[in-house]
N, C-alpha and C positions, 0 to 999 in steps of 0.2 A: 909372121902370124897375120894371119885376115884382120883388117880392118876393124871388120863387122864382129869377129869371133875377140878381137880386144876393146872392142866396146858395151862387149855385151856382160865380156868378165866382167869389168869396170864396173857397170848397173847392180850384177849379182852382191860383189863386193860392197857398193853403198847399202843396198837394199839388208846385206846381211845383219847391220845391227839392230832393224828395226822387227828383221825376221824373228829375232834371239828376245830379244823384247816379250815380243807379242807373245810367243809363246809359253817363254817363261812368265810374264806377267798376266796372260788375258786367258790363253789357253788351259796352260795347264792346270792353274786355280779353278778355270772352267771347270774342269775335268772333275781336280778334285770335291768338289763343290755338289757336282751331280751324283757320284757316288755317295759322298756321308748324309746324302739328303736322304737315304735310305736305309742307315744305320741309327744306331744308337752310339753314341762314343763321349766320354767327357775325359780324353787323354791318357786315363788311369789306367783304363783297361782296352782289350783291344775291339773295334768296332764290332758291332751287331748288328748284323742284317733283320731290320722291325718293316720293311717293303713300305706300306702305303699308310702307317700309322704316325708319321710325323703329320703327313696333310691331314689324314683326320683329323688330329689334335687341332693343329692351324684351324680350320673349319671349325667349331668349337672353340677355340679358344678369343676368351671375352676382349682380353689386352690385344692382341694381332688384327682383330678387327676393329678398336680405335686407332692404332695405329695405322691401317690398311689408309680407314677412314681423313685422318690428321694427312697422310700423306697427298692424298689424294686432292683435299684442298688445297692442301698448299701447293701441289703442282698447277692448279687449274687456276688459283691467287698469283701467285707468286712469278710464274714463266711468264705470262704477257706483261705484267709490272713491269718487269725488269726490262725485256724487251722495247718496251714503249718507255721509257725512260732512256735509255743508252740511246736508240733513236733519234728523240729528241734533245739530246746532249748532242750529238753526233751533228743534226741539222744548224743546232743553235752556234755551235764553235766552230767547224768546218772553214769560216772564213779567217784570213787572219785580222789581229786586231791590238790593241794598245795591253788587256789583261787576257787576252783567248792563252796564251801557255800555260799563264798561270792557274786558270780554269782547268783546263785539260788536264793538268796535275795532279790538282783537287780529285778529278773525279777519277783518276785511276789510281790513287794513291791508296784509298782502303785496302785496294785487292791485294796490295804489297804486304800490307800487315799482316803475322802469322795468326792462323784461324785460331788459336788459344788466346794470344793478344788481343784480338779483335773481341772474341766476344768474354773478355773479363772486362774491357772497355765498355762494353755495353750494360754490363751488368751495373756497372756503376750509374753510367750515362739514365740509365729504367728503373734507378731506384725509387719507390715509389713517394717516399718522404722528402727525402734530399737529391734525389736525380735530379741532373740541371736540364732533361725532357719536360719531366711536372712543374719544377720552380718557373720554364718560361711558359708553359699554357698556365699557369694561374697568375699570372701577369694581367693586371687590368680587375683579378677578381677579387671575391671578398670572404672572410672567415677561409681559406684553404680552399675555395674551387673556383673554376674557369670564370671566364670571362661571360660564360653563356651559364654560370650558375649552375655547373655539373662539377661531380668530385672527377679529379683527373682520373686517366687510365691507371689501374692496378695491376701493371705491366707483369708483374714476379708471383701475384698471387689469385687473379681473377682468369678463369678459362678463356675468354673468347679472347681479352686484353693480353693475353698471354703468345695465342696465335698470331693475334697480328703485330707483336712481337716480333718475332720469329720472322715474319714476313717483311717487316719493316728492316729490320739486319741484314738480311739480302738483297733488300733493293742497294744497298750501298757500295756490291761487289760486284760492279757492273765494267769494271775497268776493262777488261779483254773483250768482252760485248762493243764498248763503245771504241776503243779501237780500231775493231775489224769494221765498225761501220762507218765510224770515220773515214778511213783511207776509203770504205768503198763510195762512200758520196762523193770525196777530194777527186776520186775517177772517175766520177759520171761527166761524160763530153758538155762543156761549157756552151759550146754554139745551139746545142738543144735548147737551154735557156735561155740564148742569146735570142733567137729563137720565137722562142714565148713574150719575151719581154717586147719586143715586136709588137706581138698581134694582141697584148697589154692584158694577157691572162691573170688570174688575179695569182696570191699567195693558195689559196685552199687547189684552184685547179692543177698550177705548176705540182706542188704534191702528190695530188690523185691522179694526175695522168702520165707524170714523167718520173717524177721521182721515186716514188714509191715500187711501180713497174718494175724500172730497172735495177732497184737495189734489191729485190725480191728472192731472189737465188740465193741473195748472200742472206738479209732473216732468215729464209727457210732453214739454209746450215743450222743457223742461231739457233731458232728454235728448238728443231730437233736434237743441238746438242746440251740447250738448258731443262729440255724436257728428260735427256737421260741423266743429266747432272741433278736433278732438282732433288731427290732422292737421298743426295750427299749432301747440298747446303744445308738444308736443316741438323745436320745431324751435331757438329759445334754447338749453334747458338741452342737448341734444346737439351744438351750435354752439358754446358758447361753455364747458361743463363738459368736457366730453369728446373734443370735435373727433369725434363719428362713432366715434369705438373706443370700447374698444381694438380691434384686428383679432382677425379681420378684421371689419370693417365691421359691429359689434355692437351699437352706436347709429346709427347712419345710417339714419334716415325718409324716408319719400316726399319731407315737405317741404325735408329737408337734402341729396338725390338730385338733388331740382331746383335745385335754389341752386346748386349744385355745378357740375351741365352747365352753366346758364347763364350765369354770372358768373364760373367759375374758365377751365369749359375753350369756352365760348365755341358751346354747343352750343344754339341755342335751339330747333330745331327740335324736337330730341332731347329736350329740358326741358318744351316744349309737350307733346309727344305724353305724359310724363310727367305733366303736371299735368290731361291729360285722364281716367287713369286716375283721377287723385285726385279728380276730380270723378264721376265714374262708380260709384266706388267709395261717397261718400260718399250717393251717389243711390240706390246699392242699400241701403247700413245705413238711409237716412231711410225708405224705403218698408216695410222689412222689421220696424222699429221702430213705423209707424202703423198696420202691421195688429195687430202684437202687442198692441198698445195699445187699437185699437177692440175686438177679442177682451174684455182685460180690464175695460173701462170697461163694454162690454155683459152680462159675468158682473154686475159688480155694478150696472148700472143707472143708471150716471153719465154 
């Protein structure tokens, strides 16, 4: 046999599991996804073709649009957080040191913890009376609040305190973010900053002109891939900290909108046409994210 014709089986043969995969897992859920987005079905009975009447609903309905809303912040909150954070863990630990493992640990270590564990962990953690969150901000204060004479956050029962919430639990599942950026700082060539330190550039230069530059390809990844993820973190800590409130309906996300139609009230058509958005949606941030990006890669020439 050729060479060339046994190397190529070889290729097919790896590539085949991830073929089977995709399509049993990405594809064909696609598929069925975009059909019952145009049905009526709750299991019972067999689908009904209702064509463009689930998005009217959508359109009109009052709940789809705080959660459109909720979602929405919290992608444009939450995606650069996390980002700039793993970053700066990344930079900070990068060298070795006396405790740098056991740091590194720390900070990948939440992502280990199963997402039900995690956030009944927290729920405790946000209690608003006995949570050890509020017992340590009101350290220093007097009668039950802060140090600056504010009543703590009402983490479980106040709207806004609720979101960042929410936002606050995700910055902590940053481990595969700071990772990936880790080893990619650990590879940026040494003699570049050997380099700099030379011609005695300060900490903020070396950053803005070497570092940041060339680790750039790899955030971008990042980004775009926390930007389609962002969609699914919330949908734990507001399922299982806050059930979707307080009201009305102040954590409840796309993905906890759909869960909801589908599985409570038996809506799937109505939950398809939902998760179309959420794909559409995540289609426009990725596109709108690779132009920004080729912009800045082509400012600096990377």
């Amino acid at each position: 046999m050729n060479p060339d014709t046994r190397s190529r089986r070889q290729l097919r043969l790896m590539l085949a599991p991830y073929l089977v995969g995709l399509v049993g897992l990405v594809l064909l859920p696609a598929a069925v996804t975009l059909v019952l987005a145009f049905t009526e079905y709750d299991l019972l009975r067999a689908p009904r073709f209702v064509g463009w009447d689930n998005v009217t609903e959508l359109v009109g309905d009052p709940v789809f649009r705080v959660s459109l809303l909720n979602s929405l912040v919290f992608a444009l909150v939450a995606v650069p957080l996390r980002l700039l954070l793993a970053l700066g863990l990344a930079l900070l630990l990068h060298r070795r040191g006396p405790a740098v493992g056991s740091a590194r640990t720390a900070a990948v270590l939440p992502t280990a913890v199963p997402e039900i564990a995690y956030g009944l962990l927290w729920l405790w953690l946000l209690n608003p009376l006995h949570g050890p969150v509020n017992q340590v901000l009101r350290l220093g204060g007097e009668n039950g609040l802060t140090v600056l004479g504010r009543t703590p956050p009402q983490w479980l029962t106040d709207p806004t305190d609720a979101r960042a919430a929410i936002v606050l639990m995700s910055l902590f599942t940053i481990g595969e973010t700071f990772v990936v950026l880790l080893a990619a700082r650990r590879a940026l060539p040494a003699e570049v900053y050997e380099m700099a330190a030379i011609e005695d550039a300060t900490g903020w230069d070396v950053f803005r002109r070497i570092t940041l530059p060339l680790m750039t390809p790899v955030l971008a990844l990042l980004l775009i891939r926390d930007a389609i993820g962002s969609l699914q973190f919330s949908f734990v800590p507001a399922f299982v900290v806050t059930d979707g409130g307080p009201p009305p309906y102040a954590t409840t996300y796309l993905s906890l909108f759909v869960y909801r139609n589908a599985f409570e009230y038996l809506r799937y058509g109505y939950a398809s046409a939902a998760t179309l958005v959420m794909i559409l949606l995540t289609v426009a941030a990725v596109v709108l994210q690779w132009r920004l990006i080729r912009r800045y890669r082509g400012f600096y020439g990377v």
